[in-house]
ZAMARGU-4260 file (C-alpha; in steps of 0.2 Angstrom, whole numbers, plus 5000, padded with zeros to 4 digits):
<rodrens>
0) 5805/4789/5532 | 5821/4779/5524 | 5813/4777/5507 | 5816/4759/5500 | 5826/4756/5482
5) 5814/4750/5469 | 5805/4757/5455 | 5797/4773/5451 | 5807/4790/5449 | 5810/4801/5462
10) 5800/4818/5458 | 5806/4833/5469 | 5803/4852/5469 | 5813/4862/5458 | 5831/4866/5465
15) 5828/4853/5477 | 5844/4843/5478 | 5841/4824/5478 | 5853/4816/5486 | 5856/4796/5487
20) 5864/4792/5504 | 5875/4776/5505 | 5880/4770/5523 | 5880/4753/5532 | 5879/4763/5547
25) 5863/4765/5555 | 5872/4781/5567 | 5882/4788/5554 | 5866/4788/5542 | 5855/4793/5553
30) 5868/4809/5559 | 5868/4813/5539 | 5848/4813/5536 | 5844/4824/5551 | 5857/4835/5545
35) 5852/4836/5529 | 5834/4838/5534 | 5835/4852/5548 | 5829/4868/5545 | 5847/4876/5543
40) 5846/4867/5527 | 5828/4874/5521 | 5824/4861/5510 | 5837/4861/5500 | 5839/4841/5500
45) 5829/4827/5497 | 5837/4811/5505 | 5835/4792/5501 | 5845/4781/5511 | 5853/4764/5507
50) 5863/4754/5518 | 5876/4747/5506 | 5884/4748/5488 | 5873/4735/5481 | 5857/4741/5486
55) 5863/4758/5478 | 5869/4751/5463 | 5849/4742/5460 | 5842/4760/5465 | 5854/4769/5452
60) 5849/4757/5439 | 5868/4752/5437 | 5860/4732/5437 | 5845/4734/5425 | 5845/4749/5415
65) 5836/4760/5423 | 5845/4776/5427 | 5835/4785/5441 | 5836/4804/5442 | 5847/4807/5456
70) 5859/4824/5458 | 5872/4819/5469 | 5878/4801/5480 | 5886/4804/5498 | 5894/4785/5500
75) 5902/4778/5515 | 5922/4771/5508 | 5923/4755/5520 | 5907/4745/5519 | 5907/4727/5518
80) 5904/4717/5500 | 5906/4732/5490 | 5916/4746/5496 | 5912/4767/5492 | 5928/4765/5482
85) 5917/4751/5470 | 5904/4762/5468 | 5911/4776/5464 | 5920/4767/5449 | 5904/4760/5443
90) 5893/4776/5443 | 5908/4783/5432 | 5907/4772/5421 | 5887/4774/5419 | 5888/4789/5410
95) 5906/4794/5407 | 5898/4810/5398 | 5888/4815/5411 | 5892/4806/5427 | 5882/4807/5443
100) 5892/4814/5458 | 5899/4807/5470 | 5906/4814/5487 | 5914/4800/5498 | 5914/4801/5516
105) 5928/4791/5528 | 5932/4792/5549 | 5950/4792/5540 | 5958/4807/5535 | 5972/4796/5526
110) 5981/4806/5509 | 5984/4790/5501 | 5964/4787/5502 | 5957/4802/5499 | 5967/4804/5482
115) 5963/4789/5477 | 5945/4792/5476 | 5949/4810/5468 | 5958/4802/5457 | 5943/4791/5451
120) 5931/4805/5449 | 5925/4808/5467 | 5920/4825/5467 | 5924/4829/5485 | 5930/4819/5501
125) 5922/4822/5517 | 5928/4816/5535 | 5912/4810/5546 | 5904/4813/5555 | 5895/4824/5541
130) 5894/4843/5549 | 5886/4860/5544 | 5900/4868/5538 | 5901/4851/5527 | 5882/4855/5518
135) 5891/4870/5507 | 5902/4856/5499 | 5890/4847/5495 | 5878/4859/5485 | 5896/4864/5477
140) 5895/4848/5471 | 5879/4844/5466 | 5869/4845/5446 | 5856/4854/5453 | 5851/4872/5452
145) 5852/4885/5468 | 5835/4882/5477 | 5826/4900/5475 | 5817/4905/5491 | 5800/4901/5493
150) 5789/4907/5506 | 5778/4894/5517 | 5782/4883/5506 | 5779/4863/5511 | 5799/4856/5515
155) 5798/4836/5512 | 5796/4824/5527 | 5813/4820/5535 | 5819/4805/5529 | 5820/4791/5545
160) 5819/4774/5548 | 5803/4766/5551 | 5805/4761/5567 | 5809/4779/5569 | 5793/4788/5562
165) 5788/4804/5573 | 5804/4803/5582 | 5813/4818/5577 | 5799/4825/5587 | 5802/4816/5602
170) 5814/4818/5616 | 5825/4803/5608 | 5824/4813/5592 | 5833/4824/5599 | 5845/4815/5608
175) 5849/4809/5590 | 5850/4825/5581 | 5863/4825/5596 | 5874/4811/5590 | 5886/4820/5576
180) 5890/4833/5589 | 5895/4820/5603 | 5906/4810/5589 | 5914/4827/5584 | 5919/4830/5602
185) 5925/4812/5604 | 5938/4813/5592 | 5943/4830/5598 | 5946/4822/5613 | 5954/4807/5608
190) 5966/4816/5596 | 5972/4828/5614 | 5972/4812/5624 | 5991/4807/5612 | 5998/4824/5618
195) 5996/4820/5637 | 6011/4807/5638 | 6022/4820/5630 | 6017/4833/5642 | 6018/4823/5656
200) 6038/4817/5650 | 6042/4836/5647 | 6034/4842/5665 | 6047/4828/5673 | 6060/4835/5663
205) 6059/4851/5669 | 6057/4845/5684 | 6072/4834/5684 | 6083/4850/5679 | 6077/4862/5693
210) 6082/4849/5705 | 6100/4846/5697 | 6104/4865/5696 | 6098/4868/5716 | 6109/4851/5721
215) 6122/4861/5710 | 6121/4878/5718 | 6121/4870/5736 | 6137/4860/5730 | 6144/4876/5725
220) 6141/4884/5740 | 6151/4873/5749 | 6137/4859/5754 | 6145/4848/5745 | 6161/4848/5757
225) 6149/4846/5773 | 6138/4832/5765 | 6156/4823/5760 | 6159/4826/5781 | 6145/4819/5785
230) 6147/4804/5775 | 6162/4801/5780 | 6156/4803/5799
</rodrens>
């Protein structure tokens, strides 16, 4: 289930990465947990969810006091009220000694954006939709120590709204474990969709000269001089 911000620390098995997951995004969220929480990962993260900066900040203990044990925050940058950008600066300046890390995620692959937040302290910037070859980044990043192979050991429940309880199981489970997948190939095809006008003005362009160089050869040829009778005619 999507554990709710409150009290009481989070106690997890040793090596176990916990991991504080801030996203107004139900989908984006959602694509993140079950990633995090499939077996490809082996138990290596325990997730809680939040969806905004606010509700972080009172988890983190950034409003009362009371710092919760957490090894790494994977924040959304735009969300309303109080960006990833926010949050990022305030978590720094929790612990300036020690600070939490904090890997910012963005749709926008923008320079100006993505040094920004390194610039504040953001251990890494991720482009969603979060991916497998993206988890590797995230224990680079994290405090806590390799997680050791254990046998049969019991992995934590995955970490899904409570509407959604038992439906990872379930055919529309599935179709959700499907959904980073279908964004990834969206963008693919939105980013080939801006080279189809270009093709398209250099296929009439070749086009365009084929038909100059025949009308050309013909002229040479001496069709020029029986077109020029003709029109005359």
């Amino acid at each position: 289930m999507e554990m709710a911000v409150g009290g009481g620390g989070v106690e997890v098995e040793e090596g176990v990465m916990r991991v504080l997951l801030v996203d107004d995004s139900p989908v984006d969220r959602r694509v993140a947990q079950l990633l995090l929480s499939s077996d490809s990962c082996a138990g290596s993260f325990h997730v809680i969810a939040v969806d905004s900066a606010k509700k972080a900040m009172e988890f983190l203990g950034l409003k009362d006091g009371k710092e919760q044990a957490i090894d790494m925050v994977l924040t959304d940058y735009c969300m309303p009220e109080m960006t990833g950008y926010d949050l990022l600066k305030a978590i720094k300046a929790l612990n300036p000694l020690k600070p939490i890390p904090v890997i910012v995620m963005s749709s926008e692959d923008e320079p100006q954006r993505i040094s920004r937040c390194l610039n504040a302290g953001a251990e890494d910037y991720i482009v969603k939709p979060l991916q497998s070859k993206d988890v590797q980044r995230l224990r680079n990043c994290s405090t806590a120590r390799p997680n050791k192979a254990v046998p049969n050991r019991k992995l934590p429940a995955p970490l899904l709204p409570p509407s959604a309880a038992g439906a990872a199981a379930s055919p529309s489970g599935r179709r959700a474990n499907l959904a980073g997948v279908a964004m990834v190939l969206h963008s693919s095809s939105v980013e080939l969709s801006q080279y189809f006008p270009l093709l398209l003005k250099l296929v009439v362009l070749v086009y365009a000269v084929l038909c100059v160089g025949e009308l050309l050869h013909r002229w040479s040829s001496g069709g020029g001089c029986s077109l020029s009778v003709r029109w005359c005619a």
